[in-house]
Every structure is written in C-alpha cells, then in structure tokens.
C-alpha positions as CSV (number, residue, x, y, z in Angstrom):
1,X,1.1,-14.4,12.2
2,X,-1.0,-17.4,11.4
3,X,-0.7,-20.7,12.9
4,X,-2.3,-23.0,10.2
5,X,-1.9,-23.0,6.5
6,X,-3.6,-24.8,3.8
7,X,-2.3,-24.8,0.0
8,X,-3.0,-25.3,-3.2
9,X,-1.1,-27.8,-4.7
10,X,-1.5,-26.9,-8.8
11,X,0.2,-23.4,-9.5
12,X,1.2,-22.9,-5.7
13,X,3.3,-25.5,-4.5
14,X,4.1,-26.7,-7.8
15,X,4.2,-25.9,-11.8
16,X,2.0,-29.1,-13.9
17,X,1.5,-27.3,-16.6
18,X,3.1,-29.3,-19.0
19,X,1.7,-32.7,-17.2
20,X,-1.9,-31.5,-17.2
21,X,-1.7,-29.9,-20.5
22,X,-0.4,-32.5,-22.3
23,X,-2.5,-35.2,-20.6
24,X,-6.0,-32.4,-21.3
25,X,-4.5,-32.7,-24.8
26,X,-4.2,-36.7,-25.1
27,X,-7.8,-36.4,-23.7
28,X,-9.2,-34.2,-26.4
29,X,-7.4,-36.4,-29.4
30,X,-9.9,-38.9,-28.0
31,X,-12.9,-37.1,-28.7
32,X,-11.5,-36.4,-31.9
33,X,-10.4,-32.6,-31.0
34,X,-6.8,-31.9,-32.0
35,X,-5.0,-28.9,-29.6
36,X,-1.1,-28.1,-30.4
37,X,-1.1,-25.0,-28.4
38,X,-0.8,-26.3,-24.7
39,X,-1.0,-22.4,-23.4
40,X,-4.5,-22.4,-24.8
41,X,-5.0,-25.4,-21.8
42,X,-3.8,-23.8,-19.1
43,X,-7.6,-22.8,-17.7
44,X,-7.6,-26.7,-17.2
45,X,-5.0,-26.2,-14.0
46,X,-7.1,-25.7,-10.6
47,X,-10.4,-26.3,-11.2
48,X,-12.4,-29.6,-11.2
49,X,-11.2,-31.5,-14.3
50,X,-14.8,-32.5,-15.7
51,X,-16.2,-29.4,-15.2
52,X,-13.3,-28.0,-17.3
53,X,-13.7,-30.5,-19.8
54,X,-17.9,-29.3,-20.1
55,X,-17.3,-25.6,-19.8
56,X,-14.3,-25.1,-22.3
57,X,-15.2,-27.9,-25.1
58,X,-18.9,-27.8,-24.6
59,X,-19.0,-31.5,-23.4
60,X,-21.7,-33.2,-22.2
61,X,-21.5,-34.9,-18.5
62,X,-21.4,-38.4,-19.5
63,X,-18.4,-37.1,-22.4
64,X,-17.0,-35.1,-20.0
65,X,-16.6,-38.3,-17.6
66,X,-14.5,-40.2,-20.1
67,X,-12.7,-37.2,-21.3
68,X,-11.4,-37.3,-17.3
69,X,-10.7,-41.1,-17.1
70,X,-8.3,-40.6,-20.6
71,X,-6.7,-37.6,-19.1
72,X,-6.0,-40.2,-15.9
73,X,-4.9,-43.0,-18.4
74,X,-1.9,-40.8,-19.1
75,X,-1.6,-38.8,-16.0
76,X,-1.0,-42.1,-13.4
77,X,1.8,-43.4,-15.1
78,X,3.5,-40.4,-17.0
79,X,1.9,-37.2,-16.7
80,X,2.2,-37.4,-13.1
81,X,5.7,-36.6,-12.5
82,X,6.0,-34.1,-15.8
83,X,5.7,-31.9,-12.9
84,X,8.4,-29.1,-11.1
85,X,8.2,-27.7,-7.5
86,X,8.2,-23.8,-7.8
87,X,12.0,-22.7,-7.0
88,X,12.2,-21.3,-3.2
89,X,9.3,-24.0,-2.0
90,X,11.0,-26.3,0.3
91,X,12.7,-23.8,2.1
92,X,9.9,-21.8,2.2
93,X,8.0,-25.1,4.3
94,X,11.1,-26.0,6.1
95,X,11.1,-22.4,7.8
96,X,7.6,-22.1,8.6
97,X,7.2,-25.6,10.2
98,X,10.0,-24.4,12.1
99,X,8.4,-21.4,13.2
100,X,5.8,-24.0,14.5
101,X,3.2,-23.3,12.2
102,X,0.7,-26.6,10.9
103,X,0.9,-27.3,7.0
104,X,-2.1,-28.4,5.1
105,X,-2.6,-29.5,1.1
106,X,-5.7,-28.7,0.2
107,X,-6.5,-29.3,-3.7
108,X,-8.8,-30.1,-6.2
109,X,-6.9,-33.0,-7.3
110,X,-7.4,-36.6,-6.6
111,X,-6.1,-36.8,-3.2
112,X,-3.7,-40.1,-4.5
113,X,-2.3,-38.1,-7.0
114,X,-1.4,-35.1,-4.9
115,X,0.0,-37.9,-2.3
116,X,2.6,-39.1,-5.2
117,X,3.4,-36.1,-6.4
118,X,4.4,-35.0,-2.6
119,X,6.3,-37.8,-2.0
120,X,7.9,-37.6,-5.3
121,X,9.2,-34.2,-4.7
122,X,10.5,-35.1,-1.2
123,X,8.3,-32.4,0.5
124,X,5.4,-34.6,1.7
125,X,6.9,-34.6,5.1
126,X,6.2,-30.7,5.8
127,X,2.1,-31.5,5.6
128,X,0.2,-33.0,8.2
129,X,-2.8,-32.8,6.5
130,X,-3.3,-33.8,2.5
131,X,-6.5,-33.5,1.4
132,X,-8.4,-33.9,-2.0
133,X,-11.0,-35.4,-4.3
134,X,-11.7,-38.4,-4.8
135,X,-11.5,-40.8,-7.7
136,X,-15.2,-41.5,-8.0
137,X,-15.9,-37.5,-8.7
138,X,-16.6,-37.2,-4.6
139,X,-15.6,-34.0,-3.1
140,X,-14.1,-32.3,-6.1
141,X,-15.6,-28.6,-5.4
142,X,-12.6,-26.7,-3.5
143,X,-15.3,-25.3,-0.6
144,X,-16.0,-29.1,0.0
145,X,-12.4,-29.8,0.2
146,X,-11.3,-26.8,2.3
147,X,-13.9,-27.8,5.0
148,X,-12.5,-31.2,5.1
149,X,-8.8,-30.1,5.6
150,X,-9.9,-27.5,8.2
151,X,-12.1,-31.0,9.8
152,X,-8.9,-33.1,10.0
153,X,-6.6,-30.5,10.9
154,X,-8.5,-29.6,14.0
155,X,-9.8,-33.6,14.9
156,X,-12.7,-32.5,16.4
157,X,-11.8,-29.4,18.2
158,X,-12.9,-26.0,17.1
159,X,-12.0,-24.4,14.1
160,X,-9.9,-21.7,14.6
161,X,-10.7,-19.7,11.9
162,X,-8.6,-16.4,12.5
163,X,-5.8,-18.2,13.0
164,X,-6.3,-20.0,9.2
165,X,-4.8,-18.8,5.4
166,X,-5.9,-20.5,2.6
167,X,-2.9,-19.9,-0.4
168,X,-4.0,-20.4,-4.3
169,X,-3.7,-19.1,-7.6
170,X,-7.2,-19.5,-8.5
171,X,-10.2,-18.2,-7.7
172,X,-11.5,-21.5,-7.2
173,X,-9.1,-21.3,-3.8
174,X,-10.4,-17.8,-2.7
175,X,-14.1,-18.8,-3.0
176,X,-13.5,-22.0,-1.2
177,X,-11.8,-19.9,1.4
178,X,-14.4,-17.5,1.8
179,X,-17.1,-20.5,1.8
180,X,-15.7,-22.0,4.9
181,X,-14.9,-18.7,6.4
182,X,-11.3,-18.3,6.4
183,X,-8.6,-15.5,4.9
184,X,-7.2,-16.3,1.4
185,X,-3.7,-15.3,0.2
186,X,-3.9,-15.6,-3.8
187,X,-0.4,-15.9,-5.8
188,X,0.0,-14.5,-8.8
189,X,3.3,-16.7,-9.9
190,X,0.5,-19.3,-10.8
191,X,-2.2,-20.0,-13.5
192,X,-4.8,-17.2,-12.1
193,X,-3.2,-14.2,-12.1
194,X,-3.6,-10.8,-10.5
195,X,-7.3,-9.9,-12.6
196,X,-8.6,-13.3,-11.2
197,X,-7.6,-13.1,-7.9
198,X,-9.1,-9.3,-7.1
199,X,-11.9,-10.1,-8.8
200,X,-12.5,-13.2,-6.7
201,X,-11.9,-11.2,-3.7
202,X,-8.8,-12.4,-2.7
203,X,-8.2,-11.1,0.9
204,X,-3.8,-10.5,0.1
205,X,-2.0,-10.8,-3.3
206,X,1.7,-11.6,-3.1
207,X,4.1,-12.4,-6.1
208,X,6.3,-14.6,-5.5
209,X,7.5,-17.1,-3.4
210,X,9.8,-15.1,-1.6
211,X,7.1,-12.8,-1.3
212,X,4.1,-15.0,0.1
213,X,7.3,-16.2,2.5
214,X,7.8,-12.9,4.0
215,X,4.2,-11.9,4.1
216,X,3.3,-15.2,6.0
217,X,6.1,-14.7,8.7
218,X,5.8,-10.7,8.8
219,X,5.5,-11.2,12.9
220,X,6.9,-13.8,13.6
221,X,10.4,-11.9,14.3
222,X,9.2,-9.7,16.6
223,X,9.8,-10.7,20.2
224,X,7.2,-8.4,21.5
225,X,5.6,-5.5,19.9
226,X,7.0,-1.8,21.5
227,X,5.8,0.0,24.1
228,X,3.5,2.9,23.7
229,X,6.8,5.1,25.2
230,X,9.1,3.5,22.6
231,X,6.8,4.4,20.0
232,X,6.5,7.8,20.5
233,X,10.0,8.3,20.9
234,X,10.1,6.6,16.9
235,X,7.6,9.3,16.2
236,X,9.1,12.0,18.0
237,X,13.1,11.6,17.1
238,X,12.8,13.0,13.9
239,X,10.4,15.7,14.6
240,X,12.3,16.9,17.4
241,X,15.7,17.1,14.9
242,X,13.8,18.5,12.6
243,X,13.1,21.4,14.8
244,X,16.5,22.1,16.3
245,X,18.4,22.0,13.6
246,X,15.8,24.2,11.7
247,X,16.1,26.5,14.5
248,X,20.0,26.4,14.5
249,X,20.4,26.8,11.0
250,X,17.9,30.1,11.2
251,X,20.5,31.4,14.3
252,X,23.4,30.8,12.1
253,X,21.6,32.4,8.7
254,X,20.8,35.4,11.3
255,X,24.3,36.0,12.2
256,X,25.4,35.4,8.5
257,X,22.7,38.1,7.1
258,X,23.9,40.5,10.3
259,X,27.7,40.0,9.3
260,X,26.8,41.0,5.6
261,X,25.0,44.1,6.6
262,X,27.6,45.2,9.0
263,X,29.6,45.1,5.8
264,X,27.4,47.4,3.9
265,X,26.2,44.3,1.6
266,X,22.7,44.1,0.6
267,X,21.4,46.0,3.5
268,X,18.4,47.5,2.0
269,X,17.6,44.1,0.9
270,X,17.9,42.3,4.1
271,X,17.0,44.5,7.0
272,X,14.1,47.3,8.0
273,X,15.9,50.1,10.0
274,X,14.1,53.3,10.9
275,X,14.5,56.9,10.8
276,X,17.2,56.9,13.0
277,X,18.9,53.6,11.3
278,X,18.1,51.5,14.2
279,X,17.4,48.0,13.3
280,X,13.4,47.1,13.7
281,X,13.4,43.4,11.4
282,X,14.1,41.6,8.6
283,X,12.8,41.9,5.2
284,X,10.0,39.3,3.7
285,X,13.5,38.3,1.7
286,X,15.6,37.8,4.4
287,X,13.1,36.0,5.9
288,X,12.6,33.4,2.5
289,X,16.1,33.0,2.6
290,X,16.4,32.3,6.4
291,X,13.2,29.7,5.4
292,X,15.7,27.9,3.3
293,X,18.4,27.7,5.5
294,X,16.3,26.3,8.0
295,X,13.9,23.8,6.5
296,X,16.9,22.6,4.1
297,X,19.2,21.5,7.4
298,X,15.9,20.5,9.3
299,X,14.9,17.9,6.0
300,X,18.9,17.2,6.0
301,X,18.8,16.0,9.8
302,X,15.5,14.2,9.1
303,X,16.5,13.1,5.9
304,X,17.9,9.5,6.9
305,X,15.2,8.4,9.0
306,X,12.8,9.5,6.7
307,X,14.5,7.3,3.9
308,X,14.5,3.6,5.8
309,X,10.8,4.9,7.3
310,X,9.7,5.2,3.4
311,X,11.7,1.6,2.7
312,X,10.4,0.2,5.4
313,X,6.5,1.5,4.6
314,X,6.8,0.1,0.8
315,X,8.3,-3.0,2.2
316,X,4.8,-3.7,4.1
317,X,2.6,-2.1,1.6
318,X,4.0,-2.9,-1.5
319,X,1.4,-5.7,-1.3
320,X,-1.0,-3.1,-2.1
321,X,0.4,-1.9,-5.0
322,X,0.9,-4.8,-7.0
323,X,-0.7,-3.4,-10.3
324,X,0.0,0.4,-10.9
325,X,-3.0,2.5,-10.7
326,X,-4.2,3.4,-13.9
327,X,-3.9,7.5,-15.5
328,X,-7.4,8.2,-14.4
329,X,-6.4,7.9,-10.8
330,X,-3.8,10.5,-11.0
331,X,-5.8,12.4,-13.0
332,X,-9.0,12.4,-9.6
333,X,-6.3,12.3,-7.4
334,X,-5.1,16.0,-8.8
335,X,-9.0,16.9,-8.8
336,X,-8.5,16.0,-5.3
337,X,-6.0,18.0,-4.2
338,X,-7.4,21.1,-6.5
339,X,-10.5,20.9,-4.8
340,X,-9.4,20.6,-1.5
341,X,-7.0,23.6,-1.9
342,X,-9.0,25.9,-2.9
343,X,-12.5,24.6,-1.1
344,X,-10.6,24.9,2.8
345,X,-8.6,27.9,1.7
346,X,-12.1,29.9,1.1
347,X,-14.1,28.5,3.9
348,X,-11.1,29.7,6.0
349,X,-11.2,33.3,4.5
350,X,-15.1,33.1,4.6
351,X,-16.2,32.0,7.3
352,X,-13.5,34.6,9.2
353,X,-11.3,32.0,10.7
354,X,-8.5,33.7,9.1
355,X,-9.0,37.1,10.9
356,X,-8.7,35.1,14.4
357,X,-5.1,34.8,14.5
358,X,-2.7,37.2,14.3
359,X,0.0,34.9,14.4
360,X,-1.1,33.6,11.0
361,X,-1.7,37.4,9.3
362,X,1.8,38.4,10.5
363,X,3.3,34.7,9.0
364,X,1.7,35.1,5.7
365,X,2.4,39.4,5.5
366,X,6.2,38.4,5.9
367,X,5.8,35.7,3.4
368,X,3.8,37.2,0.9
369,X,6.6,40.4,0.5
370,X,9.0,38.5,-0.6
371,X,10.7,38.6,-4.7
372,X,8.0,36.2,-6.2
373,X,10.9,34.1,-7.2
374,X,12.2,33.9,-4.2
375,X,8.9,33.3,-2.2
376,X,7.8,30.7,-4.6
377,X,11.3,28.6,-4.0
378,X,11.1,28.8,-0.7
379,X,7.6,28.4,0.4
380,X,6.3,26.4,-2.3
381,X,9.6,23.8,-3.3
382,X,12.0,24.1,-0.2
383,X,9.8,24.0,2.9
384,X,6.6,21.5,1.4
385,X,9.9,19.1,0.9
386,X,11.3,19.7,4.1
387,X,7.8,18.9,6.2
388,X,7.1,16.1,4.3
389,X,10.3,14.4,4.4
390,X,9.3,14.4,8.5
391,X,5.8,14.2,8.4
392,X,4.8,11.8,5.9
393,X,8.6,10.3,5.5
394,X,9.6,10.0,9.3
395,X,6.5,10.2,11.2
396,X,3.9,9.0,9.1
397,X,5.9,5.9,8.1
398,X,7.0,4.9,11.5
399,X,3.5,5.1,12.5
400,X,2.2,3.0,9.8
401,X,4.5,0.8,10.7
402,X,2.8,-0.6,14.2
403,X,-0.3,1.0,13.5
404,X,-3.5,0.7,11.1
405,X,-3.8,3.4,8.1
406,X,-6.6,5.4,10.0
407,X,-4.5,5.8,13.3
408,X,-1.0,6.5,11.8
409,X,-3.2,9.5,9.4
410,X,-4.8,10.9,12.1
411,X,-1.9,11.0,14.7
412,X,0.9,12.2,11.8
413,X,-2.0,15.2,10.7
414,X,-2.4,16.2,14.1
415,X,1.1,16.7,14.7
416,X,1.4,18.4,11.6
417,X,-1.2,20.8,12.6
418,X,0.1,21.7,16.3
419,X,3.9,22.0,14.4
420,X,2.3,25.3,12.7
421,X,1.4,27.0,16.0
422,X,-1.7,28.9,15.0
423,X,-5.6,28.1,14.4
424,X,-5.8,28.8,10.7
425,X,-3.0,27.1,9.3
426,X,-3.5,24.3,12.3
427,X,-6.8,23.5,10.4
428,X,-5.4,23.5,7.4
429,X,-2.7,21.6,8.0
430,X,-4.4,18.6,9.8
431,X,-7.8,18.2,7.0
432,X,-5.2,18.7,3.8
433,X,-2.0,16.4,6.3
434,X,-5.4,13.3,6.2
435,X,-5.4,13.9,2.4
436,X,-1.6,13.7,2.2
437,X,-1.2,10.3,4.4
438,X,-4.2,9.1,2.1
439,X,-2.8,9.8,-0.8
440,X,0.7,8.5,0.5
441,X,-1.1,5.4,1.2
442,X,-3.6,4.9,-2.2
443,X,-0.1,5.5,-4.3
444,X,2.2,3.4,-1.8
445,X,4.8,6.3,-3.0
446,X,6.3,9.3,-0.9
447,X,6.5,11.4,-4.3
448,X,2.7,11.6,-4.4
449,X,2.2,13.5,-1.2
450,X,5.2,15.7,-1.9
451,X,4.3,16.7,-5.0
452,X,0.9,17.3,-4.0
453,X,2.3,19.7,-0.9
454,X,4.3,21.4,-3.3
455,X,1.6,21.9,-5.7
456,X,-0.7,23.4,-3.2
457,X,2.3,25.8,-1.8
458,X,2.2,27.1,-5.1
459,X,-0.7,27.9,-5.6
460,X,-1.6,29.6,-2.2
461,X,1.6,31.3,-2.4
462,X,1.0,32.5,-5.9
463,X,-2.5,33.3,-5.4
464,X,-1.6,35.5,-1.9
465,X,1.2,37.4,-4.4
466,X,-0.5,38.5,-7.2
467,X,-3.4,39.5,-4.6
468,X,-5.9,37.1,-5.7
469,X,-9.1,37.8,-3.7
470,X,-10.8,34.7,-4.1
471,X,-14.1,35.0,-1.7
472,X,-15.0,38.4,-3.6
473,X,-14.7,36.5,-6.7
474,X,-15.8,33.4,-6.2
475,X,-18.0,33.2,-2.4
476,X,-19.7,30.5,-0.3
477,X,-21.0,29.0,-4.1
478,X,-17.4,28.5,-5.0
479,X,-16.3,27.0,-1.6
480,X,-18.8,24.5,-1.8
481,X,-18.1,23.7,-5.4
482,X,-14.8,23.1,-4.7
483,X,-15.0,21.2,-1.3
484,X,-17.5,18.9,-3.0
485,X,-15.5,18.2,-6.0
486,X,-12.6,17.4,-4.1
487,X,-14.1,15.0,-2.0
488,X,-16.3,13.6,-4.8
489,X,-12.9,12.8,-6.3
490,X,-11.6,11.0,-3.3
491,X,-14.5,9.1,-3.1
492,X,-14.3,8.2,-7.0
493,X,-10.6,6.9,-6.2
494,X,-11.3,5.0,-3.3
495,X,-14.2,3.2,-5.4
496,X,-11.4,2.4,-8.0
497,X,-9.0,1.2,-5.6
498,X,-8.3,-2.7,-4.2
499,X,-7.7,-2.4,-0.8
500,X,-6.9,-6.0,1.1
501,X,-7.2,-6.4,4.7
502,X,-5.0,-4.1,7.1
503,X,-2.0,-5.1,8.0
504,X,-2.0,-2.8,11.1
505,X,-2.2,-4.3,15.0
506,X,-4.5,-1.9,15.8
C-alpha cells in the first residue's frame, strides 16, 4: 500500500464534460467555427487547453491564446461549476485519509480553478496539496506539474518515489508519471479510456471508483502478512484432502467391486483370477471405475476451497483482464498446448525416459486396457478435473495470493509433479503444470487450464489406445517441430498480452 497519492482532477475526481465542452464550444463560435456535437469535444478534457485548441482546429499560437482566454470568459463565472463529482468520490478520500495516506491534486488546470471547484464540492479538505497551471500559460505540461506536487508534498525532504501513485484518465497523467519517476494508476470511468491508457503505458488500469478504491487499499487490511508455516498449511489443506478422501473413496469402491463379484455380478469384468480362481487384480475397468470414485470424492472434498481460492484469485487479478483477449489468443494458446503435448510426450519416449520407470509402464498398461469409453471418461474428463480443481484451483490460487506469478507456478508444478510419484509423468507434470498456471494466469479464468488438461488427457489417452506409435512415425524432427511451435506460440501470446506490474510481495 502507498502512502501518497496525487490525482487528476478532470475525468478522475470529477465529470466537466459538459462545463468544458460547452465553454470549448462558446470558444470556437468566436473564431467563427460552429460545433453542436459536444461528444466531438471531449479530447479537449485533460490536456493543456491551447495545445488542444492548435492540434484539433489547426490554430495558430497567438489564435490559440484567445481561443483559451474566451473559453475562461465563460468558464470563471458559469462553466465552472457545470461540473459533478464522480459518485463513490468522497467516500473514497474520506477512507483513505483515514488510513493515513497524503492526498494530492495534481492537474492540468489553472490551479484557481481547480481550488473553486474543490471547495465548491466540499472535498477540498481531503488534499493537502493542490497543484496546477498557471493563468499566464506557466506550468501547464502535466510532467511540470507532477514534479511540483511531488516538490510541495515532500517540503524539501526526499522524494519518496515508491511510495507515490499518480491516478488519471489520460495519458497526459501516465507520461507525466513516468517523467518524474513514479507508478501511474489510469481510470477508465474517464475521458481516456482503456486503448489510451495501455498504450501510454499505464502501470494498473482499474474501472471504477470502487475499483481504484480497493486496488489502492489492497494491504492495508492486513495486520501482518502469514507466516511461511501458515502458508504452507493454505497450500497443503486441500492437497492433503484431496488425497485421503481419494484414497477412501478407492477403499470403499474396492469393497463395493469385491461385494458385486462375490455375488457373481460382473466378475469377468472386474477381476483377474487364475487357473485355480484365486484372485491376482483388478481389471484396467475396474481400475477406471475405481479412478472415478476416487478423483470425483477427492475434487468433491477440495471442491470448496478451490472455489473462494478461484474468487479470491480473479478478485486480485481481474485488473489484468480488463479487455478480453481477442480469438487469436485462444487460437496460439491451443497451438500452445498442441505443441507442448505432443513435443514432451516424444522427447519422453525418445530420449528413453519412459523405459526408466516401471512405475509409470505398469500405471499406463492398467490405464490403457480399459473400454475406450470408459478410459477416456475417466482419464481424460474425471481425473484432469479433479487435479486441477486442487492444483490450479486450491493450490495455485492460494499461492498466488501472497506470492508473485513466477513463485506460485513454480511451487504449484512442483507439487503437481511429486503428487504423480514417478520420473516420467513427474516431468511431465511439472513443464505442462508451468504452462497450466500460465495459462490460468494470461486468461485470469480456471476454465482455461482445465480445459487444456482435459484436452491433453485426451489425446495421450487416445493416442496410447488406438496404439499410436508416435516416435516411429514421426522421430527427434517431429519432437522438435512440435516443442518449438509450442513455445513459439507462448512467446507470440505473451507479446500480445498487457501485463501491469505484479501485485505479488515477493
């Protein structure tokens, strides 16, 4: 949490749009220049009013000078106070001066003006700082003005520039933030809107007012952070109830199947007996449906904690995703997971990794006998579900919640990879569980790493059923292909992608 805040006044603090409008348009009927339509003025709010006057209407300086003293003629007396304070504003300062933070005003308009308007609106007592141009054309570029907020605020001491926001609509208030080296928090609820502000390199983008409100006391709540143990009791919880009742619900599911075969029901189906009729295992179809038992009552148990850790994860990141991501990005984001797939699923076969652990061949021989149907439900729709529900739902989430995006995917895949017990798929799990969280986090929706999961289950399962033998068919050539397209494609959509500054604390 920051201690000191400077705002906008125009389109952050308040709505002049018809005052300045109407004013710009008393103005123009000066110069002869007749404008009905006052959305077509709207440009003129935030920026320097006789560089507006030059750039949209072609003015010259010395035109553009009066245009700005007829605009004032109507402004001082009238257009002034055709003004409205954005709904949720005052509360909004009342709270955060109570949290002890320092409220500045830092605009582009005459500082007089924004002084009457303050006071007007009864919220002039929240600021400790007003500063803006002056009425001789002094100091009207918003990097001139920030500095001299920042100079006042501090009297002399140093400025504390981490601790500093600068909050605008325009990207007249980001590049003045960035000029005197400070973080900028644009809002789209004003005149500059979302294209604007990411293009002026806004470092956060909120919404609303109840929005920028949260996002500017997001720590202040906390009485001290959790402790490392705490933490990985958050973590752990829903693993570890995952697990048991995974492993209860298989118990049960074995005593079920054994109940029905005593009973002479499906026994062929369900059990492997020798010559002699003694028992020796299950069949791959006992041993799907045993899968669903187990992963449905272990994403049950985990179910609830994944839910608030997947409400609580949008609720910091939904920042992020203010503007859905266009088609395309679904479209590389499939390439992605395509690529990836297949690309570690051959190295693993070529390179002989796969003949290293017998714990794996034995895993995939029980799953790959299975009724296709069967095999296909449970390894590729039930169990995908089930892990990430915990993994990306329960664990990732909490994680991401007191750590920064790289930590939280590197700790949930690593988990995810020691949770399958065995080299091959531990590999697997922890390069394709970073892809997951990534894709979790470029979305800002759980349904994109599920679906991916799921997708990939398919495929492998299908692929292992049918007997596809990929590395005769296809070799190192294909491997490569593949690894390189799926990581060309993540590096496409992270080239696409607007990522702010990370919330994370570490």
């Amino acid at each position: 949490m920051k201690k000191y805040l400077l705002f906008d006044l125009d389109g952050t603090l308040t709505d002049p749009k018809r005052g300045i409008c109407t004013c710009v348009q008393y103005a123009l009927e000066a110069f002869g220049i007749h404008e009905p339509d006052l959305d077509r003025l709207e440009p003129f709010i935030g920026p320097p009013l006789k560089e507006s006057f030059m750039e949209f209407y072609h003015m010259e300086a010395g035109q553009a000078e009066a245009a700005v003293e007829k605009y004032r003629e109507r402004f001082r007396e009238k257009g002034i106070f055709e003004n409205k304070v954005y709904r949720g504003i005052p509360a909004m300062l009342r709270t955060l001066q109570a949290r002890g933070m320092v409220l500045a005003v830092a605009s582009s308009k005459p500082t007089v003006f924004v002084r009457r308007i303050l006071e007007h609106f009864r919220i002039d007592k929240y600021f400790s700082v007003v500063v803006g141009s002056e009425l001789d054309g002094a100091r009207t570029q918003k990097d001139q003005v920030v500095k001299e907020t920042l100079r006042q605020m501090f009297q002399g001491r140093k400025v504390e520039r981490a601790q500093v926001y600068m909050i605008g609509d325009r990207r007249f208030d980001v590049e003045g933030a960035r000029a005197a080296g400070v973080e900028s928090v644009g809002v789209t609820y004003g005149y500059g809107g979302m294209e604007e502000l990411k293009a002026a390199g806004a470092d956060y983008i909120v919404r609303s007012v109840e929005e920028l409100e949260r996002f500017l006391l997001r720590e202040s709540d906390q009485v001290s952070p959790p402790s490392a143990l705490e933490r990985t009791w958050q973590v752990m919880l829903p693993f570890l109830l995952f697990y048991l009742a995974r492993a209860l619900a298989v118990n049960i599911g074995v005593m079920v199947l054994s109940a029905l075969e005593s009973r002479g029901h499906w026994g062929e189906l369900l059990f492997v007996r020798d010559a002699s009729g003694a028992l020796q295992s299950l069949t791959a179809n006992a041993s799907a449906l045993l899968s669903v038992f187990g992963f449905a009552a272990g994403g049950a148990a985990a179910a609830g904690m994944a839910r608030k850790a997947v409400r609580d994860t949008w609720e910091q990141e939904k920042l992020w995703h203010l503007r859905p991501n266009p088609p395309g990005s679904y479209l590389l984001l499939g390439m992605a997971s395509l690529g990836l797939v297949l690309g570690l699923n051959l190295f693993l076969e070529l390179s002989g990794i796969t003949g290293l652990s017998q714990a794996y061949q034995s895993a995939a021989g029980a799953q790959h006998g299975a009724w296709l149907p069967l095999g296909l439900f449970a390894y590729g729709i039930v169990s995908p579900l089930a892990e990430e529900l915990v993994f990306r739902g329960a664990v990732y989430g909490r994680l991401r919640c007191s750590w920064s995006f790289p930590w939280a995917a590197v700790l949930s895949a690593a988990l995810f990879a020691v949770y399958h017990g065995n080299l091959v798929q531990g590999i697997y799990a922890f390069v394709m569980g970073l892809f997951l969280a990534y894709a979790y986090g470029y979305t800002g929706r759980f349904l994109a790493p599920a679906a991916i999961h799921m997708t990939a289950n398919l495929l492998a399962y299908g692929a292992g059923a049918v007997g596809a033998d990929m590395p005769n068919h296809f070799g190192w050539a294909a491997c490569t292909v593949c690894l390189v397209w799926g990581g060309g494609s993540v590096w496409l959509l992270h080239r696409r992608k607007y990522y702010p500054r990370s919330t994370g604390r570490r």
